[in-house]
N, C-alpha and C positions, 0 to 999 in steps of 0.2 A: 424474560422481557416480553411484554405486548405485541403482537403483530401489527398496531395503530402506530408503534413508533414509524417518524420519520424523518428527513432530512429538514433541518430549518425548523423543528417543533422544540420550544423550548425545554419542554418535559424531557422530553429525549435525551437532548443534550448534557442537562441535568443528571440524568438516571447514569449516564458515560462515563459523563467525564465530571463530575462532581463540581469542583472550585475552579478547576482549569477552565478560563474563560476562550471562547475560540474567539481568535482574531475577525478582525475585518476583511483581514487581505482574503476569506472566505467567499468564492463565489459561485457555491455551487447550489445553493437555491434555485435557482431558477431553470441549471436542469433537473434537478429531484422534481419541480412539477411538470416536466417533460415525460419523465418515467409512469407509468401504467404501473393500479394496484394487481393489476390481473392484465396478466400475457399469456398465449397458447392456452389458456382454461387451469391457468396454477396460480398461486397468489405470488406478489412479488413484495417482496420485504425489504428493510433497512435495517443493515450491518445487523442480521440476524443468519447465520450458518449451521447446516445440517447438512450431511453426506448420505445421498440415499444413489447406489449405485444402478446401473441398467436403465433407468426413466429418469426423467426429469420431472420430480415432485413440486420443486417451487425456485423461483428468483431471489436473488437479494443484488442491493448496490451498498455500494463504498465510497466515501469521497477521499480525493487524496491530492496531494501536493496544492490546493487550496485552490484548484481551477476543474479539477476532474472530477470523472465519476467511473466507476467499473463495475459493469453491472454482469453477473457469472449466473449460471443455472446452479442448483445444489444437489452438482453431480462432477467432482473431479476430472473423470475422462473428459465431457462433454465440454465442459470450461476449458480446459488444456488443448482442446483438438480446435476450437475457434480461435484460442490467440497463436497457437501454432500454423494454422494456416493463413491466417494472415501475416504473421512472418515471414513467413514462406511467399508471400508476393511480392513485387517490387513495391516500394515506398511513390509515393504520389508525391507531387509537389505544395499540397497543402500538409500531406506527412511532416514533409521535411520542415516547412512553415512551424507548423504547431510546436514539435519538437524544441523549434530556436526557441518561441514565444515563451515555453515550459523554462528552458533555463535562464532566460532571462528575468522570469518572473518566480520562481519558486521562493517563497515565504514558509514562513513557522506556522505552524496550523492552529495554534495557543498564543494571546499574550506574554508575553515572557520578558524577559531584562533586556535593555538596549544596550549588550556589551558585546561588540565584536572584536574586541582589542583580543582574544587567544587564539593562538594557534599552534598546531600539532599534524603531524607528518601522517598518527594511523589513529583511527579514532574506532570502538565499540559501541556500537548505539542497540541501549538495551529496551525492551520493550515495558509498558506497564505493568502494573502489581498484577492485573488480572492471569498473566501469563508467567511473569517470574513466581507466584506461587506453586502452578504446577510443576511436577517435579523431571518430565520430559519434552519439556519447551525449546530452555537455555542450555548450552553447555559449559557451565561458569569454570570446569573446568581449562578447559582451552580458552577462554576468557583470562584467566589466572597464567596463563602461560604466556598470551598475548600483554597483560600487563607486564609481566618479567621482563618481554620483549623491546618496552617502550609506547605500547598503546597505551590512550587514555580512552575511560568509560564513562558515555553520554547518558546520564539517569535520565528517563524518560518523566516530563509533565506530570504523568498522572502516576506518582509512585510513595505508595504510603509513607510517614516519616518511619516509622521500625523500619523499612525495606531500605531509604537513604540511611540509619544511621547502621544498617548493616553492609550494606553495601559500603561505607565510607572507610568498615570496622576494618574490610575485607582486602577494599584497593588503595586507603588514605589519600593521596595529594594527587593519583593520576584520575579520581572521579570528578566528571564535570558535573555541575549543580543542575537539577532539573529544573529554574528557572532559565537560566543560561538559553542563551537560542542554537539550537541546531546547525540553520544552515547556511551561518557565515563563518561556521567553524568548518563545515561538511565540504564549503568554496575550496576551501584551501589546504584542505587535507589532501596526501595522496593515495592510501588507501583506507575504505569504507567498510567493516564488520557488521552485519544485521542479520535477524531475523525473519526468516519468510513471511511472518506477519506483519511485518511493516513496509511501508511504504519507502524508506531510506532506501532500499537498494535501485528503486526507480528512480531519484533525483540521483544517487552516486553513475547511475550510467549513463542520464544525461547530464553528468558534469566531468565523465570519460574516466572515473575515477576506479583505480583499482578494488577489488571486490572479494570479501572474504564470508562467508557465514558461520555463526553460531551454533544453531538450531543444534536443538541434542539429536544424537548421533540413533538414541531410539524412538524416537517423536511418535507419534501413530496419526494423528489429526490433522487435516489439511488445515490451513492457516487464509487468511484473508488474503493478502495476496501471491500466495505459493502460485496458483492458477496462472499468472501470468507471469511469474518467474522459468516456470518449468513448460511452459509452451514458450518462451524464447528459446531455454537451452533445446528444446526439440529442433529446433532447424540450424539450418546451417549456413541462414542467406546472408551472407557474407560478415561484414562484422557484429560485434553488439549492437553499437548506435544505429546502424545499418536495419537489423529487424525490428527498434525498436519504434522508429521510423516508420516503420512498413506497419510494428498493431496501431500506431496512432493512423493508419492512413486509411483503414480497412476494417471495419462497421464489426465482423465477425468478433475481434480483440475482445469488445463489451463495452472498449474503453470512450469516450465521450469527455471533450473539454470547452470548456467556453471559447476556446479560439477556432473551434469548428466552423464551418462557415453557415452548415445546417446541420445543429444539433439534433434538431426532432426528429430529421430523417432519421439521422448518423445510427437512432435509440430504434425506430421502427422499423432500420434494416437488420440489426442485432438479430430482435425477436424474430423476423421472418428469417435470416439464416438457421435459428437453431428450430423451424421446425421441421428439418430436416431428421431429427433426431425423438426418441418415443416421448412421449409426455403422459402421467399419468392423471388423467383429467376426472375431473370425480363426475 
């Protein structure tokens, strides 16, 4: 992928996410021109990931749940240690705000069917072809066992037809259709199965839903947003909701949402926290 990709480039989106068209309810445009191509003297990228440990070699952001943005250095410790400490603070009362505004507004990030008429108690929401081809992603095992169980499996938008009619070969009548929309099925479930790399397990906690992961059991690669999964579980400030609350309140997370009251700050205290930490500047 190009380092010119960016958020709101149609090229980009294209190169992604192929035929999957992204929704409207999308409105993170306008902070992707918020975000700087260059922070601390490193380049900062879109939904482009490399792990280079000890410095911080360069940025990337993400968007996600159709109002956010989560912008991480590409360096696991350093990521993890910013949304852990902001965890780790008390929740503000624009925290607590944004967080309503999140569940009260969380949409499908894709076009998709206008069928919310199903529903189901535990749901598997599997990620795209790009990750179900590697072979220490998923663990379809325990996927396979959680179908025995009574789960059903949310095919991801962007998933090859071979991979839906294998996938269909595999679980039959418990697979939901990757046009089907996500998360008026995700409303009313009670427990949520995903992926570190996706974004489901942030709207299943801000919908207080129980939480199960996938991820194979020998993974090696950090994930898009593993970073802010595994700096929640670092603390221990009081509930889930509770820290999760606290990285929406608190600039270090990365995270940034349009219901922020000053985004640009919210992006320019980020970068000034992490240069606390080495940078390797050319």
């Amino acid at each position: 992928m190009s380092s010119n990709e960016w958020l709101g480039d149609a090229t980009t989106h294209f190169m992604k996410s192929g035929t999957a068209l992204r929704s409207p309810a999308n409105h993170q445009e306008a902070l992707a021109h918020l975000v700087p191509r260059e922070a601390n003297g490193v380049k900062v990228e879109y939904d482009i990931s490399f792990e280079v440990p000890g410095q911080i070699h360069g940025y990337k952001f993400s968007d996600f749940l159709t109002k956010a943005i989560y912008i991480a250095p590409q360096s696991g410790k350093f990521a993890v240690t910013g949304v852990a400490e902001a965890a780790d603070r008390e929740p503000t009362a624009e925290g607590r705000r944004v967080l309503e505004q999140l569940r009260a507004g969380i949409e499908d990030k894709y076009i998709l069917d206008d069928d919310e008429d199903f529903h189901c108690d535990e749901i598997v929401v599997l990620p795209g072809t790009n990750l179900l081809t590697k072979e220490d992603v998923v663990d379809m095992e325990k996927i396979d066992k959680l179908v025995a169980g009574g789960a059903y499996v949310k095919i991801h938008p962007i998933t090859e037809r071979t991979w839906v009619a294998y996938l269909t070969q595999r679980w039959g009548r418990k697979v939901i259709p990757a046009e089907a929309p996500l998360y008026p099925i995700l409303r009313n479930a009670k427990k949520v199965h995903f992926t570190m790399s996706s974004e489901t397990g942030i709207a299943a906690t801000i919908f207080g839903k129980h939480l199960g992961i996938v991820d194979h059991p020998h993974k090696k690669n950090f994930s898009t947003f593993q970073h802010i999964y595994n700096g929640l579980d670092c603390s221990r400030n009081g509930t889930l909701q509770n820290r999760l609350a606290a990285v929406m309140s608190h600039a270090s997370s990365g995270i940034t949402t349009t219901y922020h009251d000053d985004p640009e700050s919210r992006i320019n205290d980020f970068f000034q926290y992490m240069t606390r930490f080495p940078h390797k500047v050319k």
